[in-house]
C-alpha positions as CSV (number, residue, x, y, z in Angstrom):
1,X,-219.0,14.3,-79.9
2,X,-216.6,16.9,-79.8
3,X,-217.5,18.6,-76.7
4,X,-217.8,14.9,-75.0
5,X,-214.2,14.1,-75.9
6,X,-213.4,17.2,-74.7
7,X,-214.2,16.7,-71.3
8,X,-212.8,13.5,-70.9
9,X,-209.4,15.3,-71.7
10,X,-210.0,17.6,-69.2
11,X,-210.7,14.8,-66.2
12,X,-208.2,14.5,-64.0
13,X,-206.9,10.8,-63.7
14,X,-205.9,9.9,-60.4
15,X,-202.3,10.3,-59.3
16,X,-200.1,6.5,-59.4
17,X,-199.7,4.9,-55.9
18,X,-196.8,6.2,-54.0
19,X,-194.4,3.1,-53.7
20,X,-191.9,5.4,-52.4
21,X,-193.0,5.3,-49.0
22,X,-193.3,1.4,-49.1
23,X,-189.4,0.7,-50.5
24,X,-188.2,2.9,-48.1
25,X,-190.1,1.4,-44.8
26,X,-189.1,-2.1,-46.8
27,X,-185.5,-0.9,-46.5
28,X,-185.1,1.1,-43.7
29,X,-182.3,-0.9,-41.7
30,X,-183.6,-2.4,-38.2
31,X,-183.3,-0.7,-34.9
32,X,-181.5,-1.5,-31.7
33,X,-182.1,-0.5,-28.0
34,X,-180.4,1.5,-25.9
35,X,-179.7,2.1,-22.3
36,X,-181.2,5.4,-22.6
37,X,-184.0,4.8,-24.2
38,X,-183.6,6.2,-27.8
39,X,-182.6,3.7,-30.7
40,X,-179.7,3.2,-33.3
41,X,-179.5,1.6,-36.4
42,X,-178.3,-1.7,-37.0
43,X,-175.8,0.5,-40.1
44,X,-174.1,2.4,-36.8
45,X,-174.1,0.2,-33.9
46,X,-172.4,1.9,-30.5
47,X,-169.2,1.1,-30.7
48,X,-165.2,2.2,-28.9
49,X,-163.0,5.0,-29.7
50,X,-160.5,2.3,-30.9
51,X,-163.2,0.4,-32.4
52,X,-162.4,-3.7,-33.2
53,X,-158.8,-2.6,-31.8
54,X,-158.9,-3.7,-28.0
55,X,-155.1,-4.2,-28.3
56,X,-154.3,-0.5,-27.7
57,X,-156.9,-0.2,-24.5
58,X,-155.7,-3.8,-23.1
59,X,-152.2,-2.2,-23.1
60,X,-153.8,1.3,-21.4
61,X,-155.1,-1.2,-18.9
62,X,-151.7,-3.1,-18.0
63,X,-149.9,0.0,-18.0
64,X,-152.3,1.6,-15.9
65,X,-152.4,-1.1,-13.4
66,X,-149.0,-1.5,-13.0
67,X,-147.8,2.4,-12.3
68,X,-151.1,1.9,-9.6
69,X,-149.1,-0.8,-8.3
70,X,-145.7,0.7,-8.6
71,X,-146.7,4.0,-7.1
72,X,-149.0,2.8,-4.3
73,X,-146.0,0.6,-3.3
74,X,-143.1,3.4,-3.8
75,X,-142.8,6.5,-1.4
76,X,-144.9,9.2,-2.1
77,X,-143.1,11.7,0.4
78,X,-140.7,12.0,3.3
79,X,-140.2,14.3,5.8
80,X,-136.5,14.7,8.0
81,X,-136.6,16.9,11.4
82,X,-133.8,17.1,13.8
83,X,-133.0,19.8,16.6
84,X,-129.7,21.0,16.9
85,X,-127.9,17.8,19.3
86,X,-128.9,15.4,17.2
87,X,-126.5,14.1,14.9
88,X,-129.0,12.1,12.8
89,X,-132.9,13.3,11.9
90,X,-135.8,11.2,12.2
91,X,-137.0,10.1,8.8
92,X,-141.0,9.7,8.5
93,X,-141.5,8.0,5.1
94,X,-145.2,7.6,3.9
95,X,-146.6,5.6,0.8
96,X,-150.4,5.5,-0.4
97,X,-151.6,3.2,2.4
98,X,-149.1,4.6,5.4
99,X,-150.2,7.9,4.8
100,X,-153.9,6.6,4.8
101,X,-152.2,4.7,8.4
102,X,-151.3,7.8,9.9
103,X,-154.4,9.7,10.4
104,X,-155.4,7.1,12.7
105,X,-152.0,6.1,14.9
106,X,-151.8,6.3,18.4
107,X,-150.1,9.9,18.0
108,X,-152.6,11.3,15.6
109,X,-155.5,10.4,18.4
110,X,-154.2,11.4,21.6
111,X,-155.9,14.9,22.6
112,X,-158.1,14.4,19.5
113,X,-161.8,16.0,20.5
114,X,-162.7,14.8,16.9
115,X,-161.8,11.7,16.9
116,X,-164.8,10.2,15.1
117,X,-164.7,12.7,12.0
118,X,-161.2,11.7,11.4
119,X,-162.1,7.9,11.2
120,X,-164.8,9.5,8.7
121,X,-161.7,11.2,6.7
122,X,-159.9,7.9,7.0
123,X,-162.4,5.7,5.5
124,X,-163.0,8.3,3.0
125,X,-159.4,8.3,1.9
126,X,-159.4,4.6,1.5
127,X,-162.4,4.4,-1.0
128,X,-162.0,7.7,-3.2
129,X,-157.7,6.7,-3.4
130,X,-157.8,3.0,-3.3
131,X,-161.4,1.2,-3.5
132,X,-162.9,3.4,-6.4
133,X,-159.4,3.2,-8.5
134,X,-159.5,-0.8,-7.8
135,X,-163.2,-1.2,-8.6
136,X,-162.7,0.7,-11.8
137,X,-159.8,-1.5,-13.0
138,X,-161.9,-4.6,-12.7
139,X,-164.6,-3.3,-14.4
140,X,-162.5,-2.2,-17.2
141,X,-161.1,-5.5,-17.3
142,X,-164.3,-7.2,-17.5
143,X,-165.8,-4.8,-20.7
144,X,-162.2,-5.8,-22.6
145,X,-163.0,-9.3,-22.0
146,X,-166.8,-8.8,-23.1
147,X,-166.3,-6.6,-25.8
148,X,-164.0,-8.9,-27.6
149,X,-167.2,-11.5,-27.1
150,X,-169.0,-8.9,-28.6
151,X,-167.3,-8.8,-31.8
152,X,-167.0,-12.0,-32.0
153,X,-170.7,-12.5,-31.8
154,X,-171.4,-9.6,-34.4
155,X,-169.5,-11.7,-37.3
156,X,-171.8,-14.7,-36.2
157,X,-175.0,-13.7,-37.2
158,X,-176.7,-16.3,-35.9
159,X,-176.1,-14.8,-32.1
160,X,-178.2,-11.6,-32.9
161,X,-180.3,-12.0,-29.4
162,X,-177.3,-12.6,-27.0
163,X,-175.0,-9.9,-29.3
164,X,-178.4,-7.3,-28.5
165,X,-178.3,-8.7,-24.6
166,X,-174.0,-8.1,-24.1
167,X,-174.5,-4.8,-26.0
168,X,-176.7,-3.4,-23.3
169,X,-174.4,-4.8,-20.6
170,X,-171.4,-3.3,-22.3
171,X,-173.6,0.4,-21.8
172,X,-174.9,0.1,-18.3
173,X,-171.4,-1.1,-17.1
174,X,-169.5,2.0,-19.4
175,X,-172.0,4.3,-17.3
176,X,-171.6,2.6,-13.9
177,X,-167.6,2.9,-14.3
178,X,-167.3,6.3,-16.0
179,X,-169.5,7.2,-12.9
180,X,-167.3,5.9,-10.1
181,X,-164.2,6.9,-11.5
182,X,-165.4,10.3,-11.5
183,X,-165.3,10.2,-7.8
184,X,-161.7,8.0,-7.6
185,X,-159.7,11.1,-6.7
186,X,-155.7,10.1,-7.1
187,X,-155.0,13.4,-9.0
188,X,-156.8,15.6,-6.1
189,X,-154.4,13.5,-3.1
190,X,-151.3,14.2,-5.5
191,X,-152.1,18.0,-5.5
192,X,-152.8,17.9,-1.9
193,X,-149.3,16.3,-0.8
194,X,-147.6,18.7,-3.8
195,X,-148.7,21.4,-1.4
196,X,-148.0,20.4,2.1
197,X,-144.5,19.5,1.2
198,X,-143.6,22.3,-0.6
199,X,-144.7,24.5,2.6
200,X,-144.1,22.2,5.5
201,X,-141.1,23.6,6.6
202,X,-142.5,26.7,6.9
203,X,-145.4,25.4,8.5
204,X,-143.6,23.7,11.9
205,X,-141.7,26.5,12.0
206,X,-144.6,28.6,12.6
207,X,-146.2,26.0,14.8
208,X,-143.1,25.6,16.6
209,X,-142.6,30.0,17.2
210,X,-139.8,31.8,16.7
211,X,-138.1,31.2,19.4
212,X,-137.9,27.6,18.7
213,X,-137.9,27.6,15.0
214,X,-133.6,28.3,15.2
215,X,-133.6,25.0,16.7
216,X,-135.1,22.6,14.6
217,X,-134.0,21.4,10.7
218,X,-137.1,21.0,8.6
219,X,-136.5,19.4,5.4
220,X,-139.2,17.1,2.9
221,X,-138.9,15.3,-0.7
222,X,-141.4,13.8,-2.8
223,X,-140.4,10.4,-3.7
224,X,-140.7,7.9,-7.2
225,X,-144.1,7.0,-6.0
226,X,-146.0,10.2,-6.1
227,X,-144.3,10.8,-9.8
228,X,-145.6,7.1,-11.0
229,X,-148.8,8.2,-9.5
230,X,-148.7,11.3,-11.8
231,X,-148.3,9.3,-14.8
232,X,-150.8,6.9,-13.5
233,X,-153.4,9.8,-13.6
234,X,-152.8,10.8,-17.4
235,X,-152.6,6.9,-18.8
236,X,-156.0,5.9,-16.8
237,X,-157.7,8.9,-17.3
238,X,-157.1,8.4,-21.3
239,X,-158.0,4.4,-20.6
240,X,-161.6,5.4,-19.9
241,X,-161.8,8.1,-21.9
242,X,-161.1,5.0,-24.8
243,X,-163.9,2.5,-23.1
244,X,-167.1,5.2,-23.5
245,X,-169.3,3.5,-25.7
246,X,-170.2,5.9,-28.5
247,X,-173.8,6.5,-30.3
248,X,-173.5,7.4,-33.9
249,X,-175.7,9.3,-35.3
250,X,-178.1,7.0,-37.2
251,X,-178.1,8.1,-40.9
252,X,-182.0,9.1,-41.3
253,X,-181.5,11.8,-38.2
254,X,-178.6,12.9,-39.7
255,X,-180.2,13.4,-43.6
256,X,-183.3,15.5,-41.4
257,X,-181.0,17.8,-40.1
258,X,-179.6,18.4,-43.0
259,X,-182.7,18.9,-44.3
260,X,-184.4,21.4,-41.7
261,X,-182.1,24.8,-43.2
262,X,-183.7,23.9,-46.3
263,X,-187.1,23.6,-44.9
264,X,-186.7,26.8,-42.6
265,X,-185.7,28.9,-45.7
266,X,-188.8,27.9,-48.2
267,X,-191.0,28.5,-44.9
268,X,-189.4,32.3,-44.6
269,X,-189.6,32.6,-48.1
270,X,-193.1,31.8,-48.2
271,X,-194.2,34.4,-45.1
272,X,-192.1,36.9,-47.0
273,X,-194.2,36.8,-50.4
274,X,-197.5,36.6,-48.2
């Protein structure tokens, strides 16, 4: 009898169900699409830089617009020549869409053997300074507008379909406009009419020779315009910098990295002792 009980003792009972596994698929929080094709939680949904606070990127957006306005508008830079006899100078003032104009004026195509690529440089310069800039605007304004339907659908939560079907909007359209204001070049025109002004004086007088330099007064200026444009280019560039949509990291990728130094030390640890 004794050597029966003994063995029973020594039996080894099964190990208890692992529930574990079960509460923690029971409470892992749902996942949501996104545009690239991995997932986030429903705990850390994509969200702004200034998130739930679309007054401070609606003002970005005003501001930004208007110094577009202002500076397109304004004169960007002049240039004064007279000869000697004259007593006045001729005055040739250009803004954002003269100086696009003057590429392609009867005195810019007379003698031109290349006529056809400067129409190409022309409409160029009207989409990467004007189109692109204007096409980004709108599409900024329309995420402001949508995002604020967005949260507004989040604290209903009966909407949870049409909030999933705006959020993926909101992402493609971030992409589309980060894209295209990549290639909306305002800051590249500014630094390219920075440095034919502050060297075309020197430049005619070389066309001109020496000879003929003595007679002619060169003189240029930048005007308000090209400085609004300046400040355009810092408050716009900050404006979409705002409207990225960000991906948090969900909370169970984060606690798995946090995790793998662990992991990778008890695996050396182990190859060291064997």
């Amino acid at each position: 009898n004794n050597k029966n009980n003994n063995n029973n003792n020594n039996k080894e009972t099964p190990p208890p169900p692992d529930t574990n596994n079960n509460e923690e698929t029971a409470a892992s929080p749902e996942t949501t699409p996104t545009t690239d094709g991995s997932s986030s939680t429903a705990a850390t949904p994509p969200r702004l830089y200034f998130d739930q606070q679309l007054a401070i990127p609606a003002a970005l957006w005003v501001l930004s617009v208007g110094l577009f306005i202002a500076g397109g508008i304004l004169e960007i830079v002049q240039f004064t020549s007279k000869d000697l006899t004259a007593t006045e100078g001729c005055v040739s003032s250009y803004n954002l869409v003269t100086l696009a104009n003057a590429m392609v004026n009867e005195l810019g195509l007379i003698d031109n053997s290349v006529a056809w690529q400067t129409w190409v440089l022309y409409i160029v310069y009207l989409l990467l300074n004007l189109a692109f800039p204007i096409i980004v605007h709108l599409m900024q304004l329309w995420s402001l507008v949508n995002w604020k339907s967005y949260y507004q659908q989040q604290a209903d939560s009966s909407s949870s379909s049409n909030e999933l079907l705006l959020l993926g909007k909101l992402q493609k359209v971030s992409l589309w406009t980060s894209a295209i204001w990549c290639f909306a070049c305002i800051e590249v025109l500014l630094i390219g009419v920075f440095a034919v002004e502050f060297k075309f004086s020197q430049l005619i007088a070389k066309l001109a020779g020496d000879s003929n330099a003595v007679f002619l007064d060169i003189s240029s200026g930048l005007g308000a315009g090209f400085y609004l444009l300046i400040a355009y280019s810092v408050i716009a560039g900050f404006l979409q910098f705002t409207l990225r949509v960000i991906h948090p990291m969900p909370p169970s990728a984060s606690a798995s990295n946090a995790e793998q130094p662990s992991s990778s030390k008890d695996e050396e640890k182990e190859t060291g002792e064997a």
